[in-house]
MARLOKOL-762024 format. One record per residue: x, y, z of N, C-alpha, C in turn. Coordinates in steps of 0.001 Angstrom, whole numbers, plus 500000, padded with zeros to 6 digits. Example, Ala and Ser with C-alpha at 12.3 -4.5 7.8 and 13.67 -1.06 7.14 Angstrom:
<sites>
513190494310507800512300495500507800513200496700507800/512850497750507080513670498940507140512900500030507870/
</sites>
This chain:
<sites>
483919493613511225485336493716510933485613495037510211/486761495838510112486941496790510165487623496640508175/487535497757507603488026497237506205489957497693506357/490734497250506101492034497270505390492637497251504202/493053498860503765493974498386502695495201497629502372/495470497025501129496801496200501639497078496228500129/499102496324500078498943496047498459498931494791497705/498074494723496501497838493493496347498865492444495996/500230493171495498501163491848495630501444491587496681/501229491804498253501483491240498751500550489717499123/499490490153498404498410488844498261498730488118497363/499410488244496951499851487259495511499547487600493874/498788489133494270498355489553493018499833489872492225/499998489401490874501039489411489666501092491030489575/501197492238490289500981493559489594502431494293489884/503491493559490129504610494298490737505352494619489466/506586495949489565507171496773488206507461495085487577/507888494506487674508433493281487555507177491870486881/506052492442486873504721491237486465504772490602487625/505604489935488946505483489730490066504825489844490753/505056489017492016504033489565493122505122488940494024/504893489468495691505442489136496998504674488676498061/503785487634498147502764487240499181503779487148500185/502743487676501235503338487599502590502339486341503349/503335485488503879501933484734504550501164484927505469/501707486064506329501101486281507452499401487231506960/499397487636505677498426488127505359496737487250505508/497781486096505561496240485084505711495843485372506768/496803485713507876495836486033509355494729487410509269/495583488347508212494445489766508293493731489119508204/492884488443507253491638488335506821490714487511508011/490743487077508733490660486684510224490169487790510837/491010488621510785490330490395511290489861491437510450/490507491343509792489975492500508443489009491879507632/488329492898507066487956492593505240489171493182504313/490051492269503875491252493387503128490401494045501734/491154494965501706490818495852500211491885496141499306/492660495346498483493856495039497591493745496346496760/494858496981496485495164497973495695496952498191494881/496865498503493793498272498567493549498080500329493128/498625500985493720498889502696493307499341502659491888/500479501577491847500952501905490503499737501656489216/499324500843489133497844500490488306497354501474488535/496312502082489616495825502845490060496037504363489126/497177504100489261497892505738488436498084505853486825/497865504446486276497707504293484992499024503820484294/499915503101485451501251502429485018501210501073484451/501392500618483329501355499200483211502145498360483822/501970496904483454502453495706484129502419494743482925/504276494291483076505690494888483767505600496645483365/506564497188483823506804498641484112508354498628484396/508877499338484320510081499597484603510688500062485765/511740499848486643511258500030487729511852501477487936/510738502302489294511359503630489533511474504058491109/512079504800491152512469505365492352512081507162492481/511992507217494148512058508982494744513530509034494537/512903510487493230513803511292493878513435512855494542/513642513231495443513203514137496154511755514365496231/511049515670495431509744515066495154509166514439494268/509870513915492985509866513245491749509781511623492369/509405511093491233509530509504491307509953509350489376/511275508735489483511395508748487931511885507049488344/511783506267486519511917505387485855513605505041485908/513691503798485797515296504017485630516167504198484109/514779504684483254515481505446481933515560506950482174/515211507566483199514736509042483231513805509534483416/512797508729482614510979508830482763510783509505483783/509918510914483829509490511486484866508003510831485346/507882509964485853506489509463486664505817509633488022/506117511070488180505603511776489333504609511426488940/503472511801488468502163512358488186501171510754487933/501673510005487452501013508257487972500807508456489284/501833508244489870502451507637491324501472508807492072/501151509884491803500139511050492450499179510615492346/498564510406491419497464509704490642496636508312491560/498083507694491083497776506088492212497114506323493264/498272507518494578498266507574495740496765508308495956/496277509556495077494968509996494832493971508730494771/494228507975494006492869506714494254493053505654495411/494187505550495800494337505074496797493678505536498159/493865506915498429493394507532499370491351507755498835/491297507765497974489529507821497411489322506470498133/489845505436497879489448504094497957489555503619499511/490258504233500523490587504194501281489344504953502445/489093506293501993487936506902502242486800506335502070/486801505591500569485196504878500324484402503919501779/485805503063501688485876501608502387486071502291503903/485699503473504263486378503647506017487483502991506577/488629502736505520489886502409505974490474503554507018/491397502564508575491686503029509280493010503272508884/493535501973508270495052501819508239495272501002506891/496152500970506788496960500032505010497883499660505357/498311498084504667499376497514504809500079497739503712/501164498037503415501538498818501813503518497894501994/503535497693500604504883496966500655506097497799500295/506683497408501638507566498141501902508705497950500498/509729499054500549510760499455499581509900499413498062/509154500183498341508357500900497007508400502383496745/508565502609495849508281504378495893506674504547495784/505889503712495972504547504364496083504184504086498092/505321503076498510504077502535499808505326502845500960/506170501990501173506902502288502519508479501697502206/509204502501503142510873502719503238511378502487501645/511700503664501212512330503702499364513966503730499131/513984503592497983515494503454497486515955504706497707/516969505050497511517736506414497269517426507054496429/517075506967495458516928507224493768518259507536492889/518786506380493172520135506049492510520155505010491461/519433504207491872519306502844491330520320501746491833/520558502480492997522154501238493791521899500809494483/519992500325495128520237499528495969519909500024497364/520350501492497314520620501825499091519207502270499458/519008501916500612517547502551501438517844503541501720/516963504554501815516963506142503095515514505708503380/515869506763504574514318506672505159513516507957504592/512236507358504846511451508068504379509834507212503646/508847508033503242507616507148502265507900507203501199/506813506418500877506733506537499011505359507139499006/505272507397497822503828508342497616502670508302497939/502041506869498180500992506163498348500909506503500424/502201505914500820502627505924502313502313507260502576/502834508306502088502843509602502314501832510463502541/501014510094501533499874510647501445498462510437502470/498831508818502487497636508466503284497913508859504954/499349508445505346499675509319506718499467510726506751/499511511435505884498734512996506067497459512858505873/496682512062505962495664512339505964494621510987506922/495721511105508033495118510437509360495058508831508976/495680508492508498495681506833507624496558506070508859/496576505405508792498066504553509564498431503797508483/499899503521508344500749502525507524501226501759508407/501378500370507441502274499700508243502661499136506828/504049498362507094504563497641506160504549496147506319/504985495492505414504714493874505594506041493581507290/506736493928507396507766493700508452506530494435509555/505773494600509522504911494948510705503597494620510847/503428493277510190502411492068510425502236491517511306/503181491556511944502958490866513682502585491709514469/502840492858514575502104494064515395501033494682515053/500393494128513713498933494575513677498025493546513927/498732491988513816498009491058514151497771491517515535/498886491828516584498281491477517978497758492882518375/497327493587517740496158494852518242495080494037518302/494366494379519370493230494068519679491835494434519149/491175493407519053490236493986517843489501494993518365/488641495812517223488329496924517534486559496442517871/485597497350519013485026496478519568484125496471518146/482794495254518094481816495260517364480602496407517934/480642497059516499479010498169516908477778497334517565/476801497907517731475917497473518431474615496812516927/474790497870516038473970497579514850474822496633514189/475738496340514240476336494938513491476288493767514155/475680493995515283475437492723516004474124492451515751/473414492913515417472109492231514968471930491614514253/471274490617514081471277489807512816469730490095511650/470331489838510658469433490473509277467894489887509510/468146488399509799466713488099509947465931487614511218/
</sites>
């Protein structure tokens, strides 16, 4: 099985700005195909939990007091992509309307989407990653698995 990153609230891990988490259920099927590999960028980058929540703005990611938290969210997306490399991740499932993973706020604090990544998303697509977001669980379920090597078919003893 091939390894996958995924963020961990969407597993139910408590790490969202909020102490939250957002399980998706369809995640129970990755693991069927994947080995997942849970990551939160924001942790990653040295943000605590709860956190306040922040948004892109342009190339910034600030707090909704002002807080300039570019340099976490770099940070995160930097170990994210290490961790991603470690594990021969092909692709990551990253939760969407985050400023670290996929489709972000405006950086208004009103709510509105633009298109575009968040830092984590961004980074790892430049650097040959595939993203997908939780709204695109059904189209990674039905990719076809990737074949088994010939040395993983052997058995140990």
């Amino acid at each position: 099985m091939e390894n996958l990153l995924i963020s961990a609230c969407l597993l139910g891990v408590q790490c969202r700005y909020d102490g939250g988490s957002k399980p998706v259920m369809p995640t129970v099927a990755l693991m069927e195909q994947y080995h997942l590999i849970p990551i939160c960028p924001e942790q990653l980058g040295g943000l605590p939990t709860p956190r306040e929540p922040s948004e892109r703005r342009a190339d910034a990611v600030v707090s909704r007091s002002g807080t300039d938290v570019t340099a976490q969210f770099r940070r995160g997306a930097e170990q994210a992509l290490h961790l991603a490399r470690l594990y021969g991740c092909k692709a990551a499932v990253l939760k969407e309307r985050s400023p670290s993973c996929g489709e972000v706020y405006d950086g208004t604090f009103s709510g509105r989407l633009t298109p575009g990544d968040g830092v984590t998303a961004a980074l790892l697509k430049a650097n040959g990653i595939a993203v997908y977001g939780e709204s695109d669980l059904d189209a990674l379920l039905a990719q076809p698995e990737p074949p088994v090597e010939e040395d993983a078919q052997r058995s140990l003893f």
